[in-house]
N, CA, C, O and CB atoms as a CASP TS submission, in Angstrom:
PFRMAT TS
TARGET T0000
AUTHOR 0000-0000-0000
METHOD Language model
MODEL 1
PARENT N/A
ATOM      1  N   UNK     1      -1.547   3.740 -18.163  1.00  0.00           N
ATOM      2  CA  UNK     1      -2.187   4.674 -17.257  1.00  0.00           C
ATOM      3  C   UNK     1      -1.862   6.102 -17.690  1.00  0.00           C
ATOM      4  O   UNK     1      -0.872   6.303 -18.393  1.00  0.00           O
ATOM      5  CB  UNK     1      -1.737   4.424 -15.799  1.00  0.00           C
ATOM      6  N   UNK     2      -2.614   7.047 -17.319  1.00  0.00           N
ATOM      7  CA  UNK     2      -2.490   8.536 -17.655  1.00  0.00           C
ATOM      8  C   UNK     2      -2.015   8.905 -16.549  1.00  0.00           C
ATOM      9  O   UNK     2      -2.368   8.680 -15.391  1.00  0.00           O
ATOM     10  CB  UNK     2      -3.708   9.356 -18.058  1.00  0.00           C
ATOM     11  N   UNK     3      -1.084   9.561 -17.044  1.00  0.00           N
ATOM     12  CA  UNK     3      -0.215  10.574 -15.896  1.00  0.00           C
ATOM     13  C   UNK     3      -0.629  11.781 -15.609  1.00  0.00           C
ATOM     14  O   UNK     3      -0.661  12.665 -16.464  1.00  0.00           O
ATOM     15  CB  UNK     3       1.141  10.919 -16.254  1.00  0.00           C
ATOM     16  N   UNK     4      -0.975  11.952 -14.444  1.00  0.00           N
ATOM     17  CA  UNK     4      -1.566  13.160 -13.800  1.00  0.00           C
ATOM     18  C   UNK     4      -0.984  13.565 -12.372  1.00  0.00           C
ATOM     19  O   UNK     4      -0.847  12.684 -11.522  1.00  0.00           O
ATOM     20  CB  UNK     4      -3.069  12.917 -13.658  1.00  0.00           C
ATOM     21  N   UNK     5      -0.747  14.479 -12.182  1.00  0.00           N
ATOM     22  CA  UNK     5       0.207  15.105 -11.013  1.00  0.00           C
ATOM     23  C   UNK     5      -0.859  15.324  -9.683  1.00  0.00           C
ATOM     24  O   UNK     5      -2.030  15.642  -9.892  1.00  0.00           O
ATOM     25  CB  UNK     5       0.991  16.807 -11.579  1.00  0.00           C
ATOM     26  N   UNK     6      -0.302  15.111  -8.229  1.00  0.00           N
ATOM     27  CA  UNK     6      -0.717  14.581  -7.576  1.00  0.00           C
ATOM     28  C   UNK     6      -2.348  16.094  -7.022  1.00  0.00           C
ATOM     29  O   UNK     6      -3.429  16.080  -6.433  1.00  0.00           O
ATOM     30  CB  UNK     6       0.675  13.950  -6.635  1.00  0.00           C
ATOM     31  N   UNK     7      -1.551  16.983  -7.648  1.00  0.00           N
ATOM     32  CA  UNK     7      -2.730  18.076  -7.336  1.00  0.00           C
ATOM     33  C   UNK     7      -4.483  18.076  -8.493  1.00  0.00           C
ATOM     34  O   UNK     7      -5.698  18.185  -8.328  1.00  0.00           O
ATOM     35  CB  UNK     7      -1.714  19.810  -7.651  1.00  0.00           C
ATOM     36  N   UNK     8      -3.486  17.876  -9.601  1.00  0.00           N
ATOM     37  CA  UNK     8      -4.566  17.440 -10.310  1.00  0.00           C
ATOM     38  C   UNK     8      -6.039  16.412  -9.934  1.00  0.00           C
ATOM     39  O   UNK     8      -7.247  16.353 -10.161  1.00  0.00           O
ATOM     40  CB  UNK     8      -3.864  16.905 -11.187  1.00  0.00           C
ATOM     41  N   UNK     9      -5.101  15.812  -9.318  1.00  0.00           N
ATOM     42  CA  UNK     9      -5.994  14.525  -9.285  1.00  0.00           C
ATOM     43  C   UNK     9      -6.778  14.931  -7.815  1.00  0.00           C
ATOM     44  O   UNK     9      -7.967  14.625  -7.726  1.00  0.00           O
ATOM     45  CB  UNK     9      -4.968  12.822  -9.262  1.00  0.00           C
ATOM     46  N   UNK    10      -6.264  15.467  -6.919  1.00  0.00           N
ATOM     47  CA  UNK    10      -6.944  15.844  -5.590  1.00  0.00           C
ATOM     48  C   UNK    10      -7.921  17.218  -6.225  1.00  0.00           C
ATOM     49  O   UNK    10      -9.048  17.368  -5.753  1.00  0.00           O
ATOM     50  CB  UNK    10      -5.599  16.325  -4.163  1.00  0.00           C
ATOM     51  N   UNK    11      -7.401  18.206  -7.333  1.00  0.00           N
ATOM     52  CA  UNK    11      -8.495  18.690  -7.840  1.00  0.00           C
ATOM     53  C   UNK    11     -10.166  18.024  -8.496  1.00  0.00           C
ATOM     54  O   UNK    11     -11.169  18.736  -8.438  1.00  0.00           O
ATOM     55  CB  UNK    11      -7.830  19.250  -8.670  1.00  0.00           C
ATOM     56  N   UNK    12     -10.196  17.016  -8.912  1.00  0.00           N
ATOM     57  CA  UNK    12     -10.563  16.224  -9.594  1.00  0.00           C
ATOM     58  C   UNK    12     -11.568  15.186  -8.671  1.00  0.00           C
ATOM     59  O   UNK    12     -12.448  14.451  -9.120  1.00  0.00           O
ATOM     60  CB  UNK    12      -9.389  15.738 -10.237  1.00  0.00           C
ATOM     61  N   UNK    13     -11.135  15.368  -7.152  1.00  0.00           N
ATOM     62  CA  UNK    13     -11.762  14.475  -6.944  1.00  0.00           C
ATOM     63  C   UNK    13     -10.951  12.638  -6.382  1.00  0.00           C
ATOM     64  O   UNK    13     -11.500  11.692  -5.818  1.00  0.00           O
ATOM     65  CB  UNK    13     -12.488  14.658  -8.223  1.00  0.00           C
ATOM     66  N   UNK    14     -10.007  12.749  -6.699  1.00  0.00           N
ATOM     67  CA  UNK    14      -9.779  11.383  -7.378  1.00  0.00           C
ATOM     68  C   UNK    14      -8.962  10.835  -5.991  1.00  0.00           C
ATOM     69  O   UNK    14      -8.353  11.546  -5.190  1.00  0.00           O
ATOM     70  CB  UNK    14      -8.770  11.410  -9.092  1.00  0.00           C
ATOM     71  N   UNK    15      -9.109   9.540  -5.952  1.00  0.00           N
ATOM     72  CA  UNK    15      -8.221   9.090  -4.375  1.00  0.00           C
ATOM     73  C   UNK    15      -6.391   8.733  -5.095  1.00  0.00           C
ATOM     74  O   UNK    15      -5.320   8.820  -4.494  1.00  0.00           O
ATOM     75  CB  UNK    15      -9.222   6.973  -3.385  1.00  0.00           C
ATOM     76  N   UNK    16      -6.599   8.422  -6.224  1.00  0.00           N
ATOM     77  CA  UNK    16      -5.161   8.189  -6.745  1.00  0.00           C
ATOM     78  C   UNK    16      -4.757   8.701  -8.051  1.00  0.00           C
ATOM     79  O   UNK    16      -5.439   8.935  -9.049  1.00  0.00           O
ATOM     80  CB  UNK    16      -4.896   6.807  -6.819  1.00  0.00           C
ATOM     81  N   UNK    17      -3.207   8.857  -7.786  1.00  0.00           N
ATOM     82  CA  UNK    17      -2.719   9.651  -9.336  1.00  0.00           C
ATOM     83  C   UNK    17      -1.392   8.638  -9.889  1.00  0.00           C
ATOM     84  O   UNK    17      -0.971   7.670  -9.255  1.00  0.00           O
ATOM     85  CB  UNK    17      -1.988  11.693  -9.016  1.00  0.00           C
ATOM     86  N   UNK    18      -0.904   9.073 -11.102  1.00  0.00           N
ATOM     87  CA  UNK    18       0.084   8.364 -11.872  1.00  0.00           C
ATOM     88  C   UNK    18       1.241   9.009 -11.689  1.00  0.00           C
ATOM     89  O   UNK    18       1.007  10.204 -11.508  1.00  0.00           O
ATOM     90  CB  UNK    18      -0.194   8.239 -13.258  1.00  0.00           C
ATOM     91  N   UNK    19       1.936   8.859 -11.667  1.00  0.00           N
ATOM     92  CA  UNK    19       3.393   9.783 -11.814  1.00  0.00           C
ATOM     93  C   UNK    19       3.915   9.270 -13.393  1.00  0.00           C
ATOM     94  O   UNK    19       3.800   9.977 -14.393  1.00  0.00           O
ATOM     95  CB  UNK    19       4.833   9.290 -10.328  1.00  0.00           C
ATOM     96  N   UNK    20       4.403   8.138 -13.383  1.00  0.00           N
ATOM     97  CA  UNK    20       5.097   7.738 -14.632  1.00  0.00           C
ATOM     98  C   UNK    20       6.290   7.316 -13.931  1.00  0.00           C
ATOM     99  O   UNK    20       7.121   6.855 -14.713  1.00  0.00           O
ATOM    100  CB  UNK    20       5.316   8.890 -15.829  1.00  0.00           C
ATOM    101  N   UNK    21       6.679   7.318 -12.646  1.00  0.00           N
ATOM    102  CA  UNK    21       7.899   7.256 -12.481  1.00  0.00           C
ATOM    103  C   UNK    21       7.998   6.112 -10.994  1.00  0.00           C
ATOM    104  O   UNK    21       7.180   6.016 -10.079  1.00  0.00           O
ATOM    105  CB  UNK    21       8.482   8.886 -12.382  1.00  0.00           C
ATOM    106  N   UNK    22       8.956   5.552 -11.138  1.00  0.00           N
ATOM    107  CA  UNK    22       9.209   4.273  -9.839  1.00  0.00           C
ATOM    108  C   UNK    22       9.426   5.155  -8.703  1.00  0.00           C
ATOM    109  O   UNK    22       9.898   6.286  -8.596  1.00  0.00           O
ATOM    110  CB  UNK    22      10.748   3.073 -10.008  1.00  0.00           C
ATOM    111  N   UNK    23       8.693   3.863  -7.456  1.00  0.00           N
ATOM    112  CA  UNK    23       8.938   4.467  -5.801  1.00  0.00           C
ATOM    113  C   UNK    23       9.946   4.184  -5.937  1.00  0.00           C
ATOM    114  O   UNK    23      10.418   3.966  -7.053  1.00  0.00           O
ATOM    115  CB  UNK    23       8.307   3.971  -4.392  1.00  0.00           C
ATOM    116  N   UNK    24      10.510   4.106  -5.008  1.00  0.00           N
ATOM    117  CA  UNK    24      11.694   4.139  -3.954  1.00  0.00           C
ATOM    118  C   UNK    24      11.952   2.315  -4.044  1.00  0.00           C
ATOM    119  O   UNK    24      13.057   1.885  -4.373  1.00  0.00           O
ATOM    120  CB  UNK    24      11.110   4.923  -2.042  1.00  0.00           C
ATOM    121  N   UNK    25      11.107   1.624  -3.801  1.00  0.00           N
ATOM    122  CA  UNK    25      11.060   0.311  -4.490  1.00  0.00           C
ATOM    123  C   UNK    25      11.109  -0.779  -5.284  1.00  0.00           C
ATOM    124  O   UNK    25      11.159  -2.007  -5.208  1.00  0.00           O
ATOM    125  CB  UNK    25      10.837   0.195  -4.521  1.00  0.00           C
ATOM    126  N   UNK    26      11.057   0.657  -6.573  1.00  0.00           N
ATOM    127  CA  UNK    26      11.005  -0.003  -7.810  1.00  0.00           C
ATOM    128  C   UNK    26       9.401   0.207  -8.279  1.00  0.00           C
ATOM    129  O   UNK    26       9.302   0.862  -9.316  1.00  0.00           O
ATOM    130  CB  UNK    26      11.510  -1.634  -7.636  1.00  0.00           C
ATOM    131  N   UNK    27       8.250  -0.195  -7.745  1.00  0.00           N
ATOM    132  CA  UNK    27       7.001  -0.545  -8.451  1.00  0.00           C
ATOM    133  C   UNK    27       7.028   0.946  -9.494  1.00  0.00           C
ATOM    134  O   UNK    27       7.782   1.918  -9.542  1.00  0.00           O
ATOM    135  CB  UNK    27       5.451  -0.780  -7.209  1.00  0.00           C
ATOM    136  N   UNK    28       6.055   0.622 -10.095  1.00  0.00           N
ATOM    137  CA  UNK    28       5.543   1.803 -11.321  1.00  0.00           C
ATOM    138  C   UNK    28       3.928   1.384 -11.176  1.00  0.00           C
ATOM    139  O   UNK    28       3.309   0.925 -12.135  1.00  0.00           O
ATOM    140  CB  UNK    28       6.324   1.503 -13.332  1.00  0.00           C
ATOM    141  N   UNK    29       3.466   1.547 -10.176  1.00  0.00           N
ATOM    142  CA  UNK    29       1.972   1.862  -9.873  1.00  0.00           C
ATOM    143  C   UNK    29       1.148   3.454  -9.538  1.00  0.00           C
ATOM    144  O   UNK    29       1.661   4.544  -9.790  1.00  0.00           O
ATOM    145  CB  UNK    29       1.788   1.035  -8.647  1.00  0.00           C
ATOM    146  N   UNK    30       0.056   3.292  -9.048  1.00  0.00           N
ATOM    147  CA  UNK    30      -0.505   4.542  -8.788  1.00  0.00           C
ATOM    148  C   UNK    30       0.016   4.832  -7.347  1.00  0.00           C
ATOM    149  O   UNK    30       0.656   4.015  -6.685  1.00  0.00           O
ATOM    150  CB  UNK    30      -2.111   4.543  -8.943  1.00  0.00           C
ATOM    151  N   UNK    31      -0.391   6.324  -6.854  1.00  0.00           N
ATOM    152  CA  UNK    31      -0.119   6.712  -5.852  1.00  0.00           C
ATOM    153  C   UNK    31      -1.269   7.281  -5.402  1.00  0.00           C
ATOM    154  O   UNK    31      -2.210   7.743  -6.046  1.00  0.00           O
ATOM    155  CB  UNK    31       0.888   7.368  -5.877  1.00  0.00           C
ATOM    156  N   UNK    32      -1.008   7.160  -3.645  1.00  0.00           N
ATOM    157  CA  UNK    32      -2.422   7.543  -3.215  1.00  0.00           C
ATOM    158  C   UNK    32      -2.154   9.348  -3.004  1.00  0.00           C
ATOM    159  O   UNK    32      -1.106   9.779  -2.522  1.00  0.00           O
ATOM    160  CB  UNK    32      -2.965   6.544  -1.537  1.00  0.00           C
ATOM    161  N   UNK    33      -3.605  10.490  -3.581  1.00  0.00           N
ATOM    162  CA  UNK    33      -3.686  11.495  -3.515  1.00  0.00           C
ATOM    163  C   UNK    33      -3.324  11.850  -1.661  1.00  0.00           C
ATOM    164  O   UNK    33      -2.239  12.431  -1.658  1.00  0.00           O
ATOM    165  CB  UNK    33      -4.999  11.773  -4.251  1.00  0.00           C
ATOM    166  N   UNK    34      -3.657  11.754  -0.716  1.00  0.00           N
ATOM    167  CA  UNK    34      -3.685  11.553   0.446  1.00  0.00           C
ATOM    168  C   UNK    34      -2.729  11.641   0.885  1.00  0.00           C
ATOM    169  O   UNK    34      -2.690  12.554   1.710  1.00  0.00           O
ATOM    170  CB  UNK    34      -4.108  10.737   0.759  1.00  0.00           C
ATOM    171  N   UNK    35      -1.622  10.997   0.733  1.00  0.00           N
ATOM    172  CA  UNK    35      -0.121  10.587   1.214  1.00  0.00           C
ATOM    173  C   UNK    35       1.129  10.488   0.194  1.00  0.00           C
ATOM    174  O   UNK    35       2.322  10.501   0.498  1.00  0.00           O
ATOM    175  CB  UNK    35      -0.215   9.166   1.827  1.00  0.00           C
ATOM    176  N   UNK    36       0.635  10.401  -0.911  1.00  0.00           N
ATOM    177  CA  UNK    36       1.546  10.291  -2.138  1.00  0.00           C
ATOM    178  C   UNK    36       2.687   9.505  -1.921  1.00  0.00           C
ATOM    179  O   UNK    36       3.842   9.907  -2.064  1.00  0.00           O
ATOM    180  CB  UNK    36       2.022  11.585  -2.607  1.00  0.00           C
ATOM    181  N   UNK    37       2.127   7.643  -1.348  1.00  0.00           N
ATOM    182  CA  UNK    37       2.684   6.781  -1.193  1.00  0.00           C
ATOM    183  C   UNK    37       2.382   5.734  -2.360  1.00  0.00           C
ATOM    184  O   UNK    37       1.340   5.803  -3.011  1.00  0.00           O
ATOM    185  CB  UNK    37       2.482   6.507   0.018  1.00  0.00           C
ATOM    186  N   UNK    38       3.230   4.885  -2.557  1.00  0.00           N
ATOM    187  CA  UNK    38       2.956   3.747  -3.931  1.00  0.00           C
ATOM    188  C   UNK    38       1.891   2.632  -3.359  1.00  0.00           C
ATOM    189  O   UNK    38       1.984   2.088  -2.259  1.00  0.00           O
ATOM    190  CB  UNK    38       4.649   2.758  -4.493  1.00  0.00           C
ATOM    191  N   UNK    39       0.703   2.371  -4.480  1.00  0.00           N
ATOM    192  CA  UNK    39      -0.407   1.681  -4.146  1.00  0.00           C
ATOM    193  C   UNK    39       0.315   0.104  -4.227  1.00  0.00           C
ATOM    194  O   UNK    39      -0.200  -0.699  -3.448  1.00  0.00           O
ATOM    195  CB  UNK    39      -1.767   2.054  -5.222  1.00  0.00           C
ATOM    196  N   UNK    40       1.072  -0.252  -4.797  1.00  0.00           N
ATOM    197  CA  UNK    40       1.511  -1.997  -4.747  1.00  0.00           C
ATOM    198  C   UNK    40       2.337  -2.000  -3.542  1.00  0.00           C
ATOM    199  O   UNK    40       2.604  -3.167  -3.255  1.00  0.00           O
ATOM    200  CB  UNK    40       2.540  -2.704  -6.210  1.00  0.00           C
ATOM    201  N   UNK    41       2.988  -0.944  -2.497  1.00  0.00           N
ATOM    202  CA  UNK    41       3.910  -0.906  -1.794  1.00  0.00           C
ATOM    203  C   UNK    41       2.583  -1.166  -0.334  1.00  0.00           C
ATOM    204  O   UNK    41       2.795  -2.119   0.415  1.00  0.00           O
ATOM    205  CB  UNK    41       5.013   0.584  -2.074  1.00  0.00           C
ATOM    206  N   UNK    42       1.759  -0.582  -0.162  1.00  0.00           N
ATOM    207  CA  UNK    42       0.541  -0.636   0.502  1.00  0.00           C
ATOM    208  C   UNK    42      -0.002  -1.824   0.385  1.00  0.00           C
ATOM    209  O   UNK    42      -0.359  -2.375   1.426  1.00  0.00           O
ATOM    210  CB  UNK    42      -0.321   0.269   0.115  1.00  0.00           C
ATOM    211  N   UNK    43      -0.160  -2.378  -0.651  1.00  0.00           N
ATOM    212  CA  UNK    43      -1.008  -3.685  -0.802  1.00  0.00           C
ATOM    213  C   UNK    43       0.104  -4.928   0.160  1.00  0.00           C
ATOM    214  O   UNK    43      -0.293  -5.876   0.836  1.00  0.00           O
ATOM    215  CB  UNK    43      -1.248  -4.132  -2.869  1.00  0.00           C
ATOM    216  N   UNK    44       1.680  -4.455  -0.113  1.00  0.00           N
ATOM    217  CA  UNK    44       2.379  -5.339   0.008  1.00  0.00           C
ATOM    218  C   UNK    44       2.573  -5.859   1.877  1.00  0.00           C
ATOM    219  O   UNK    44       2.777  -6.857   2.569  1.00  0.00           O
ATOM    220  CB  UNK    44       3.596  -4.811  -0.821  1.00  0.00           C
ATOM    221  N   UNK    45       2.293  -4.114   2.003  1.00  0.00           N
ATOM    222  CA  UNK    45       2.923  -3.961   3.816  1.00  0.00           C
ATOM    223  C   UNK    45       1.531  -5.100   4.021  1.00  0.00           C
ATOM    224  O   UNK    45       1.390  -6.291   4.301  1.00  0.00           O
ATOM    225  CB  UNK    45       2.811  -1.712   5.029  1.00  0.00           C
ATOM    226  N   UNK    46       0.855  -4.195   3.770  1.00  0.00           N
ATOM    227  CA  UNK    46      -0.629  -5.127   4.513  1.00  0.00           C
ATOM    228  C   UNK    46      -0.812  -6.567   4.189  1.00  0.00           C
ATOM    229  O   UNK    46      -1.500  -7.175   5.009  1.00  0.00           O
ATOM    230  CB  UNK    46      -2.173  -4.517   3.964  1.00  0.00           C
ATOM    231  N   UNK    47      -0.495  -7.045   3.488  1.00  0.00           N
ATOM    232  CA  UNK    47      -0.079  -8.653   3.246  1.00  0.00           C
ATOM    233  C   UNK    47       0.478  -8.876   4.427  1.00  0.00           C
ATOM    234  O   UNK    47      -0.083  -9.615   5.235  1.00  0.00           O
ATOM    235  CB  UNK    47       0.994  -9.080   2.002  1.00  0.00           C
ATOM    236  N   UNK    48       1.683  -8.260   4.707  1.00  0.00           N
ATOM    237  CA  UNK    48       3.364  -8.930   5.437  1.00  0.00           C
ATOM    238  C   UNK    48       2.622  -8.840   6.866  1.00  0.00           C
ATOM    239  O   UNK    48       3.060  -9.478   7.823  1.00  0.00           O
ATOM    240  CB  UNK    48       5.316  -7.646   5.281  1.00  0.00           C
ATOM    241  N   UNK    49       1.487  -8.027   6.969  1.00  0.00           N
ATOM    242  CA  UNK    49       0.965  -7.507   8.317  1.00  0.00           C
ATOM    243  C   UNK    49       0.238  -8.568   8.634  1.00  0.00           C
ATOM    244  O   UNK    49       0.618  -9.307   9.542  1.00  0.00           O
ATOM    245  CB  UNK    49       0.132  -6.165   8.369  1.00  0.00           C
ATOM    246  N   UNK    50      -0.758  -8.781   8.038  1.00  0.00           N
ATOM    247  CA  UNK    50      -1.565  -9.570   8.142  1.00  0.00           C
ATOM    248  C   UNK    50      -1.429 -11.127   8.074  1.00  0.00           C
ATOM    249  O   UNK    50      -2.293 -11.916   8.458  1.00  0.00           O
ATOM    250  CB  UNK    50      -2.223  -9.152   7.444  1.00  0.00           C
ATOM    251  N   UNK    51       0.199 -11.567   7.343  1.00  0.00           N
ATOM    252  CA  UNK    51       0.691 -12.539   7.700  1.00  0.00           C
ATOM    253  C   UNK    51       1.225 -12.477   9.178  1.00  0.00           C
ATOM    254  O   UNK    51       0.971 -13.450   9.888  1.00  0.00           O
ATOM    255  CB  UNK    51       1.530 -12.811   6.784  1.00  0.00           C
ATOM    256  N   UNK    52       1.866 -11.542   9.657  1.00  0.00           N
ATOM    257  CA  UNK    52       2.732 -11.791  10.598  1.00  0.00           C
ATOM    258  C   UNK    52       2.017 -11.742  11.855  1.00  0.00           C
ATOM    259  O   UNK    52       2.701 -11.826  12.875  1.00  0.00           O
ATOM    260  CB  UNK    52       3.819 -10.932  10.532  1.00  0.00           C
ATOM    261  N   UNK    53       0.387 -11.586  11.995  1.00  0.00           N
ATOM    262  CA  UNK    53      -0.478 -11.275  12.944  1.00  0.00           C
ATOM    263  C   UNK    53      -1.014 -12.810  13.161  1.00  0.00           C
ATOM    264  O   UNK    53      -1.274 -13.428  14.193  1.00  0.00           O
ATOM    265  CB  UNK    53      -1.567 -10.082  12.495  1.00  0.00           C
ATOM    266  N   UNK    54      -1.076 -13.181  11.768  1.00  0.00           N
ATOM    267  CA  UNK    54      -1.557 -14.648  11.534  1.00  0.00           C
ATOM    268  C   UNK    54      -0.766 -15.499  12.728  1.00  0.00           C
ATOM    269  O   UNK    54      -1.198 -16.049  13.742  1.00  0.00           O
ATOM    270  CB  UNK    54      -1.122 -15.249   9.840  1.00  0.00           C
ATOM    271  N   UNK    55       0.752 -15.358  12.107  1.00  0.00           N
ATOM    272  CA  UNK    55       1.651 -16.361  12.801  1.00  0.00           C
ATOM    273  C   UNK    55       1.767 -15.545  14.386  1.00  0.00           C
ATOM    274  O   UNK    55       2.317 -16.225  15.253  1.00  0.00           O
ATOM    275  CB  UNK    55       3.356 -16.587  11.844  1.00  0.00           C
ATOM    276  N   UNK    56       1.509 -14.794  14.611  1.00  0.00           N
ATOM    277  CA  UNK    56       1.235 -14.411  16.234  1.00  0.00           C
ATOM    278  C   UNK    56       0.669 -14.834  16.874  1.00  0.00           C
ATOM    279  O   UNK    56       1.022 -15.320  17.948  1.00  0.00           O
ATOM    280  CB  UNK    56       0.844 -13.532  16.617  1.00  0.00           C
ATOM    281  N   UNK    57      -1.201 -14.756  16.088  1.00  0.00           N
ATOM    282  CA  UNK    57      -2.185 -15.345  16.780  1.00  0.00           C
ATOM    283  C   UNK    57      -2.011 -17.032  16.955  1.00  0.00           C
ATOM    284  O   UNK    57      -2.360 -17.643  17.966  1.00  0.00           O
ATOM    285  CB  UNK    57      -3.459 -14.939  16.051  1.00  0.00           C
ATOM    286  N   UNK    58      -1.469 -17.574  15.898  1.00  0.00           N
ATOM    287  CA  UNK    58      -1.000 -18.858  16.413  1.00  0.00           C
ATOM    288  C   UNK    58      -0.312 -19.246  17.354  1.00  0.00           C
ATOM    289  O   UNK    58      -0.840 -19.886  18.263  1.00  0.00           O
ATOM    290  CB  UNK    58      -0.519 -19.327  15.789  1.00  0.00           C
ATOM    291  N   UNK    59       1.335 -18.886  17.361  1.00  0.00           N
ATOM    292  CA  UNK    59       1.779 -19.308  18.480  1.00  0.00           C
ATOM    293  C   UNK    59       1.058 -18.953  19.614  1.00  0.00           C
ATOM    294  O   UNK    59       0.881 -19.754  20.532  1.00  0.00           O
ATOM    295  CB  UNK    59       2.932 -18.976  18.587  1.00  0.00           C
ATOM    296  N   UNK    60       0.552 -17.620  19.627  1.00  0.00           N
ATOM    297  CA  UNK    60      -0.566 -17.067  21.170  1.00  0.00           C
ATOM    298  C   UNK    60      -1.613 -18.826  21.405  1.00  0.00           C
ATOM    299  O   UNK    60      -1.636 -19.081  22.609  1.00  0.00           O
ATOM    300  CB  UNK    60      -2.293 -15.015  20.435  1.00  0.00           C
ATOM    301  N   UNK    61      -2.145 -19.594  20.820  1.00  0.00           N
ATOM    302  CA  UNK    61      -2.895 -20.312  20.870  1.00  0.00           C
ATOM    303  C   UNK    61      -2.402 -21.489  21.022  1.00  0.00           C
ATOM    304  O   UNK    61      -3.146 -22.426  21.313  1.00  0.00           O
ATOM    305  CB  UNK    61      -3.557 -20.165  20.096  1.00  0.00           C
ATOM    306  N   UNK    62      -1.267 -21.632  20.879  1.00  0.00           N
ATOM    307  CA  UNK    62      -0.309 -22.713  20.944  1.00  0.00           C
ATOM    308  C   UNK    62       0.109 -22.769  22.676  1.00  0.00           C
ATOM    309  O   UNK    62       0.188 -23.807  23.333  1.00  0.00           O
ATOM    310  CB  UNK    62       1.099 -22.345  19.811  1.00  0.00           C
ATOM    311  N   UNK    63       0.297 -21.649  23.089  1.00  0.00           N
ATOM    312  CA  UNK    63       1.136 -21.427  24.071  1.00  0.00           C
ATOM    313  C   UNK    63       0.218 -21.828  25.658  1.00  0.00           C
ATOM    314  O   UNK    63       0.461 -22.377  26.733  1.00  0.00           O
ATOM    315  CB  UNK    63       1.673 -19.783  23.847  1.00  0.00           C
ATOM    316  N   UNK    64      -1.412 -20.878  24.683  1.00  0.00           N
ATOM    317  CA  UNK    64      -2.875 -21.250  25.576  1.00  0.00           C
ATOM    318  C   UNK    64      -3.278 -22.314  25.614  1.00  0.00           C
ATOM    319  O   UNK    64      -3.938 -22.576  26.619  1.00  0.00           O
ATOM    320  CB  UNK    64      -4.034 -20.708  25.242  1.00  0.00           C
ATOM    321  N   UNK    65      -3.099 -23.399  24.605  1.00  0.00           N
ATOM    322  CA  UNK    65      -3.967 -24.362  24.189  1.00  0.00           C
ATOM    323  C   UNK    65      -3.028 -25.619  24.174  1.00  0.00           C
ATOM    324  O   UNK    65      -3.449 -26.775  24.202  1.00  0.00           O
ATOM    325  CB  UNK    65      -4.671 -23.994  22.798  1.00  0.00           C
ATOM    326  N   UNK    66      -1.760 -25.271  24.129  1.00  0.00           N
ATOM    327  CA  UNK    66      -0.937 -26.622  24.443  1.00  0.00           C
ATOM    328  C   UNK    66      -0.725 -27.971  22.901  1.00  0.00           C
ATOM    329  O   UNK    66      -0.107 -29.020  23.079  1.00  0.00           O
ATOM    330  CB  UNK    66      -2.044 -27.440  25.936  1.00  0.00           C
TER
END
């Protein structure tokens, strides 16, 4: 990936930029221009979210439905 700094890229147009350098996490992905948060760290929450809504809506149906 090309490294481009987070102004650049909001000059440009662009929804995400490179740093070259690890989050706070570890990943070495892009970052969003917007928030200048890590894009695999985003993909990850929203997984864990969308699992843990899963196993909500279940027991909720369990609890209704017997």
């Amino acid at each position: 990936m090309k490294i481009i700094t987070r102004v650049e890229a909001a000059k440009l147009g662009l929804n995400k930029f490179y740093t070259g350098k690890a989050c706070k996490h570890g990943h070495h992905s892009e970052r969003w221009v917007n928030n200048g948060g890590c894009v695999q760290c985003t993909i990850e929450r929203v997984y864990r979210q969308r699992r843990d809504l899963i196993e909500t809506m279940k027991a909720a149906q369990e609890v209704a439905y017997g």
